[in-house]
N, C-alpha and C positions, 0 to 999 in steps of 0.2 A: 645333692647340693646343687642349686639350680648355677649356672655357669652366668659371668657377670661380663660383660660387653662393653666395649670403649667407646663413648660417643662420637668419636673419630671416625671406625672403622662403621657403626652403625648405622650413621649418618648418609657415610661412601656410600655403602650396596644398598642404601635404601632410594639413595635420588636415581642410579641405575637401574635399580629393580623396577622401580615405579615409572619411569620415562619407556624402558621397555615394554612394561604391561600398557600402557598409556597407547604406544606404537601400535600393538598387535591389534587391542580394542579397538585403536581410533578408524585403521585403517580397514578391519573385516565392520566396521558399522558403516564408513564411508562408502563402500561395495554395495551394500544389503542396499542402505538407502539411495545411494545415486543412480545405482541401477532404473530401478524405476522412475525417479527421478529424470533423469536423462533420457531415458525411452518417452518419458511422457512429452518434455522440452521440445524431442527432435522430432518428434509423432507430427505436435501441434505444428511444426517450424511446416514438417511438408503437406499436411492437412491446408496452411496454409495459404503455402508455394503454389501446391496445385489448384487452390482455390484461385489466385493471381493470373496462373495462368490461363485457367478456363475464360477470366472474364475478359483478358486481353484477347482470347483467339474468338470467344462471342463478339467482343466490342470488334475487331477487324472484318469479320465476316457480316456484320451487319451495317458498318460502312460500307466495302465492298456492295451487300445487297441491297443499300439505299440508292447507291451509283448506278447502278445497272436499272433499276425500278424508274429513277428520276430520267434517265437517257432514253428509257422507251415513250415517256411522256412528251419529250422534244418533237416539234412540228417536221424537222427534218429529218425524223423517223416514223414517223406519224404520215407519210408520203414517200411513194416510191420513186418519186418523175427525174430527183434530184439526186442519184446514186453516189456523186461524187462527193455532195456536200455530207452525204450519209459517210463516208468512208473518212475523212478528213474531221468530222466529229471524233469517231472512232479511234482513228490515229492518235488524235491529243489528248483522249482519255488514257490511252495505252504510254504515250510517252512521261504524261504527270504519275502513271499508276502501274510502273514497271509489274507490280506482279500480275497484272493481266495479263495472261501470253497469246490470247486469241481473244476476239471481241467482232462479231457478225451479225447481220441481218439476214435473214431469210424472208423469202417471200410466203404464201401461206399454204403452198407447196413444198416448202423446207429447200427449197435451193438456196442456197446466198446469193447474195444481192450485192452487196457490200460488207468486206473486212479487211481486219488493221492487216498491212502490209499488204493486200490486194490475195494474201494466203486463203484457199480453198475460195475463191469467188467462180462461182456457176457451178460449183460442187452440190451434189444433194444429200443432205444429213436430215433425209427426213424417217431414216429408219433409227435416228440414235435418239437418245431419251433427253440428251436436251432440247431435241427439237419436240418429242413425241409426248412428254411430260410438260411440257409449256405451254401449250394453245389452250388450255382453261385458267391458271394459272400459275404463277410466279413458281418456279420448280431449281430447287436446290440438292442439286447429286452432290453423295460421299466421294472420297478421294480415289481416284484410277488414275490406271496407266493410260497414258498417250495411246492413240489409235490413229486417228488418221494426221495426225501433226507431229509424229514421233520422226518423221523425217523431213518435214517442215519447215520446223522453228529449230534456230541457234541451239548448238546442247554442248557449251566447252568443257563442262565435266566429263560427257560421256558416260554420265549416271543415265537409270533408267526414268523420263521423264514423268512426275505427275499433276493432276489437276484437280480441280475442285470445279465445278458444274455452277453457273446458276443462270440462268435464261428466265424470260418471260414475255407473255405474250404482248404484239402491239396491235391496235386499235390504229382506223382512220376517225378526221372528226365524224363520220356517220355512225362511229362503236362497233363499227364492221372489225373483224379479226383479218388481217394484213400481212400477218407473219410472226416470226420471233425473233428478239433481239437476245443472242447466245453468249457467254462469256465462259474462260478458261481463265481460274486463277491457278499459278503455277504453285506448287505445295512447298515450295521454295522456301515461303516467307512463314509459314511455320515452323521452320526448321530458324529464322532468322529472332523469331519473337522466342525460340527455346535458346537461344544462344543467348540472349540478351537476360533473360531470366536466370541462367545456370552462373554466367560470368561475375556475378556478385557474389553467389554461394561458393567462388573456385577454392575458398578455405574448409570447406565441409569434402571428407574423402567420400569418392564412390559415389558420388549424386546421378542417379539416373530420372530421364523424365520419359513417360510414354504418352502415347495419342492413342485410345484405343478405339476400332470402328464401332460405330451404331450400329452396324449390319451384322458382324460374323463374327466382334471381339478379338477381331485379328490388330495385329499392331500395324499402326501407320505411321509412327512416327518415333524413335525409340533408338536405341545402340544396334549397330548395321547388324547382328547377326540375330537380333529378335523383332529384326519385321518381316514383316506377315506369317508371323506365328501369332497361334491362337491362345490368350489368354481366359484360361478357366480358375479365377482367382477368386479368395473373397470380396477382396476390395473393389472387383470390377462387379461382385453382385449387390454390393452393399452402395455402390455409385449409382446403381442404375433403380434404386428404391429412391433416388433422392437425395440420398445423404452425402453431407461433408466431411470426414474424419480420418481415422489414421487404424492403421492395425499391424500385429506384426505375424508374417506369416510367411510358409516355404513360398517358392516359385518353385517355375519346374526344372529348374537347374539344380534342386535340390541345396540352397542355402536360404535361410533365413533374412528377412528384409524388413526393413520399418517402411510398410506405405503408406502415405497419404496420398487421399482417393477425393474424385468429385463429379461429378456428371454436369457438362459443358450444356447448359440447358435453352438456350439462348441469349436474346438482348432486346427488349424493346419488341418490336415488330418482328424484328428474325428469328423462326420459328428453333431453331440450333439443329444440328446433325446427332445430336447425343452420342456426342463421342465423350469420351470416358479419358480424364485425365489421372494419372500416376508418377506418382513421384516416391523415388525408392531410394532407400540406403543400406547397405549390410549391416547386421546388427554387429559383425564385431570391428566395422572403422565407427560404429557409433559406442563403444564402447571402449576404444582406445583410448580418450580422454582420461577414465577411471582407472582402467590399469596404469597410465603413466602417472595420477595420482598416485596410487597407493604404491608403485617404488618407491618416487618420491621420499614419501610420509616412511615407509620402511627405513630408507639409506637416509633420511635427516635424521629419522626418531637414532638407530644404531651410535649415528654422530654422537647426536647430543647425550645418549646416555653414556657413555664414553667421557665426555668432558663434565661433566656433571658430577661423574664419578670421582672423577681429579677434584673437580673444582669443591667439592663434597667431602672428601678429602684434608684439602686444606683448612676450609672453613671453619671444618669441625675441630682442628688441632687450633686453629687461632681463639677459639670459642672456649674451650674447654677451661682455661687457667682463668679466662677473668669468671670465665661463671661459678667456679670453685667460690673465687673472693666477693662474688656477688653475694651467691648463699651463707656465707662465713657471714661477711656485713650485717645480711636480714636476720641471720640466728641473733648476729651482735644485740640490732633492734630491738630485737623482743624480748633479749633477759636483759640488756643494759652491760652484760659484759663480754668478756670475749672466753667460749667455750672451743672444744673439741670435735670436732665434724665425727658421730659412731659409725659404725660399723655398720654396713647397708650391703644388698644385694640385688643385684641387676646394674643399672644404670644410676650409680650413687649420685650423680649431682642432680639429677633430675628430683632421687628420693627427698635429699635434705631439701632440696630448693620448694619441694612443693609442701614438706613439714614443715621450714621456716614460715614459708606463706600461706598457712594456715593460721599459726598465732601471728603472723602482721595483719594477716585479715583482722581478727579478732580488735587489735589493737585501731586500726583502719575504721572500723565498723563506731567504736567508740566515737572516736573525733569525727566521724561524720553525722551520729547522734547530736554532739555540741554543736556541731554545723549548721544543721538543718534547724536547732533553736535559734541559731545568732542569724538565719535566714526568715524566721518566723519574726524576729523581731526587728529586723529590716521592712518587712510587709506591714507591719502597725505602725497605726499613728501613737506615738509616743505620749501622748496626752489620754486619749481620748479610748483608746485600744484598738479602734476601729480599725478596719485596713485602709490603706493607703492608695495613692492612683497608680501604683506596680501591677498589685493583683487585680485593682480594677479594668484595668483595660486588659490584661490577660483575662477576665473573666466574662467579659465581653465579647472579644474577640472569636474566644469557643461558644460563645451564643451564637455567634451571627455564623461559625461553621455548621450550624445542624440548619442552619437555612430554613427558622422558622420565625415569626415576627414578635420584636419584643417590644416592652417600652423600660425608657431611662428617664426617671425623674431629677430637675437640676431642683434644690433647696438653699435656700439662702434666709436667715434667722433676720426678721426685721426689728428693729431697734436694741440691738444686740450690740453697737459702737455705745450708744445709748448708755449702756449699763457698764462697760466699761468704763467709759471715761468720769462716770459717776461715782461708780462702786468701788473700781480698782481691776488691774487684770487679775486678779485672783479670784476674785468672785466670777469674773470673765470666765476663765477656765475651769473653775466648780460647774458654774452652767451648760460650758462646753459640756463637759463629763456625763452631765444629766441629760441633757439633749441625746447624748450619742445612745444609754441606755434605752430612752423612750424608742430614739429612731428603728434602733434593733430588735426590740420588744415588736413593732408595728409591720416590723419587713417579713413580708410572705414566704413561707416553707418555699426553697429553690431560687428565692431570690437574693443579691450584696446588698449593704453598703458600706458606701467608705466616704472617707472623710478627704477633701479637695483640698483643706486649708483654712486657714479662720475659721468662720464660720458658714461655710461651703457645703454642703454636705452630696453624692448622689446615690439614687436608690436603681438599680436595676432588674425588672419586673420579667421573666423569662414565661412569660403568659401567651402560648400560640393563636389560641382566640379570645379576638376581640380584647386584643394586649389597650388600647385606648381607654376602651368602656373600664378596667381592670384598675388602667393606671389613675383613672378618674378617683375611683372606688378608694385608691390606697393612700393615692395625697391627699383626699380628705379625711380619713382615718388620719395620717401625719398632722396634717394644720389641727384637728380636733387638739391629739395629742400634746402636742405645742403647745398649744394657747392654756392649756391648764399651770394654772403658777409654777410656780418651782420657789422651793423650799431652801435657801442657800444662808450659812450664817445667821440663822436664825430672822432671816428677812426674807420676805416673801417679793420675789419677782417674776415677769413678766415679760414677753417676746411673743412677737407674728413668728407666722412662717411663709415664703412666697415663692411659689413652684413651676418649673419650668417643664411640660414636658416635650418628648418628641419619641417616635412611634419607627424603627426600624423592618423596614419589610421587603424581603428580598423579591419581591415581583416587583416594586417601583424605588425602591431606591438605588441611587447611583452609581453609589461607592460601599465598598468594605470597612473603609477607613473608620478607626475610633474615635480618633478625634473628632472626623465630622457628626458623629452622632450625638457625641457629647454637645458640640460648637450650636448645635439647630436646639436642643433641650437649655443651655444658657441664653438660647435668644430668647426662647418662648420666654424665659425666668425674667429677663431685664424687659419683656413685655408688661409683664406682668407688675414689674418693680414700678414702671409708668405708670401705667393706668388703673396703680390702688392694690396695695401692698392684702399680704393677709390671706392669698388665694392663689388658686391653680390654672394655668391653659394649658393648654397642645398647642 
């Protein structure tokens, strides 16, 4: 005997059940899919971080290299007679342009001539490569350590000092080679353009950014305990092909990391160092987001299946007795009297209630038969049987949704008062009657009409080509029609017919509206009513 259940208690463990399964799905799909999801988001984030970065340390290093290139051009480098005025240029380049830490002339022996702070003047750097790489041209050395300025120049850190190279040679007016004008930028300021980049991301955990060299893949720029260590990574092979993008892959720390990657390629004129930008994050602070989702979703889902339970509970007990008397009611309905709820198994109010609303259906289905006649007879003209301007402009209106072009003829019966006020409105309304049969007789398969009112009538032609040539064709088919007598009480009468049309086409008309279509086919009609009844225009 199958065991029968209280919709109280079924209701309970079912909104539980269901909130729970809901839980467990919601939050192993949230996983699957945000994972990659979120890998992809934070990939792009440092693809494009490091892209940001590349073009601010291009764009800085090729200012820096217009500066240096445009000062060797200056007359009072371009001459040695004027050392002082040489050193005092120098100076206030150095003091507008703090990361210059050394800035020199050399004569075309590589001794200095003149530099900022009067630091190494009569010194010869004609064995070091900004001098020895500069007398053909402009020469741009990677990042090193301090050599002969490491005790120098000011160092309140007491870090190990480095520099960036870029010299080039200068020329007198005679394009004679004179010497070289050297410069030291101190590698400071790359360190100052990553701080300026990281301090908006300080909400993403674990952001790291590298510089890596052109030369040895070694790190120049990076968290202190991974520079000048050698980077043998994907991303640093897949930077130096050119590419911009992200990947996720070990380091040799052996943990996993999301990089985006991009090779610093230059700017303009400045050829770049191809140094190789990185920007990293562990994949499990990038996935922290998603596990504190899915607690979340866990510890709410638990909640709410818990109250649901209750609330599930209640519901079902407040439910239960009027639904009883609900069903009792509709049984009522449908014999007219009041019977015995039988004997059922499972879920008995659900049993009877969906018996009852079977024969209410039944009974339902009825009066909506009678319905849909007292709606049928609402859409006709009561006279005439034709329909009316209900259906007509509903029928319309799904023309002009298939968006292809119709035409609407406006008719109007000439000397039709005429016969009225002659004959009597009864004979009026036998004509009407005969008019309407003719009109329906002559209206093309797929096309209405209906009746406006007096003797108004319109015709709508659902003809995609050449709907005008069509409409031409069918109101004189109608006016033929028309104009043949009519047989009414035994007296034989007479009426025009004068037609209006207008031509619907959704490449150049306006509007949607039905009215308007109808409004331009009544103008054409009262055109026509002027200038000589009996006939048709557009």
């Amino acid at each position: 005997m199958k065991r029968s259940f209280s919709l109280q208690a079924l209701l309970s463990a079912s909104f539980a059940t269901l909130i729970i399964v809901l839980t467990i799905v919601l939050s192993v799909a949230i996983g699957h899919r945000s994972n990659d999801e979120v890998r992809s988001e934070i990939g792009n984030s440092l693809k494009e971080t490091s892209y940001i970065m590349a073009g601010k340390l291009d764009h800085y290093m090729w200012s820096r290299y217009g500066e240096v290139s445009m000062l060797s051009t200056l007359s009072e480098m371009r001459q040695t007679e004027d050392l002082v005025g040489q050193q005092q240029i120098l100076d206030r380049l150095k003091e507008k342009f703090p990361s210059f830490s050394w800035i020199g002339m050399t004569d075309k022996d590589g001794a200095v001539l003149s530099s900022t702070d009067g630091i190494l003047q009569g010194a010869d750097i004609s064995e070091r490569p900004v001098f020895t790489e500069a007398q053909n041209k402009t020469f741009i050395g990677d990042v090193h350590e301090a050599v002969l300025l490491a005790e120098l120049l000011p160092n309140p850190t007491g870090e190990v000092m480095k520099f960036v190279d870029i010299s080039t040679p200068v020329y007198n007016e005679k394009n004679q080679f004179i010497g070289v004008l050297a410069a030291h930028l101190s590698w400071e300021w790359a360190k100052e353009i990553e701080d300026s980049m990281l301090k908006p991301l300080q909400k993403r955990n674990s952001l790291d950014m590298f510089i890596v060299s052109g030369v040895d893949d070694s790190v120049l720029l990076g968290p202190e305990e991974e520079l000048g260590s050698m980077l043998q990574l994907t991303s640093v092979k897949e930077a130096r092909k050119g590419g911009n993008g992200w990947v996720l892959e070990k380091w040799p720390n052996g943990k996993e990391y999301l990089t985006g990657y991009v090779l610093a390629s230059g700017y303009k004129d400045y050829p770049g160092l191809d140094w190789v930008i990185l920007v990293r994050q562990p994949i499990d602070a990038a996935y922290a987001p998603i596990k504190e989702t899915q607690q979340y979703i866990y510890t709410f889902g638990f909640i709410l299946a818990g109250l649901l339970a209750i609330l599930g509970w209640i519901v079902a007990g407040k439910i239960t007795l009027p639904l009883k008397n609900i069903t009792t009611a509709a049984d009522q309905l449908r014999r007219g009297e009041r019977v015995t709820i039988p004997a059922h198994k499972g879920i008995k109010e659900i049993e009877v209630l969906s018996y009852s609303l079977k024969k209410l259906i039944s009974k339902l289905t009825k009066t909506e038969t009678a319905l849909e006649k007292m709606e049928n007879v609402a859409h006709r003209d009561h006279l005439t049987g034709l329909l009316n301007r209900i259906p007509l402009y509903a029928f319309i209106e799904e023309t002009m949704k298939k968006d292809l072009p119709f035409a609407v003829l406006y008719m109007d019966l000439d000397g039709f008062k005429k016969v009225n006020d002659n004959l009597g409105h009864e004979v009026g309304d036998i004509l009407l009657k005969d008019v309407s049969e003719r009109l329906s007789e002559v209206t093309p398969a797929g096309g209405m009409v209906a009746r406006m009112g007096g003797d108004e009538f319109v015709m709508v032609l659902p003809v995609a080509a050449h709907p005008e040539k069509e409409g031409l064709k069918v109101g004189e088919s109608v006016i033929a029609s028309i104009n043949k007598p009519f047989k009414v009480n035994v007296q034989e009468v007479s009426v025009g017919c004068s037609i209006g049309g207008a031509v619907w086409d959704p490449a150049t008309f306006d509007t949607s509206k039905v009215n308007e279509i109808i409004r331009r086919a009544d103008e054409a009609l009262y055109k026509v009513k002027r200038t000589g009844k009996n006939r048709m225009a557009f």
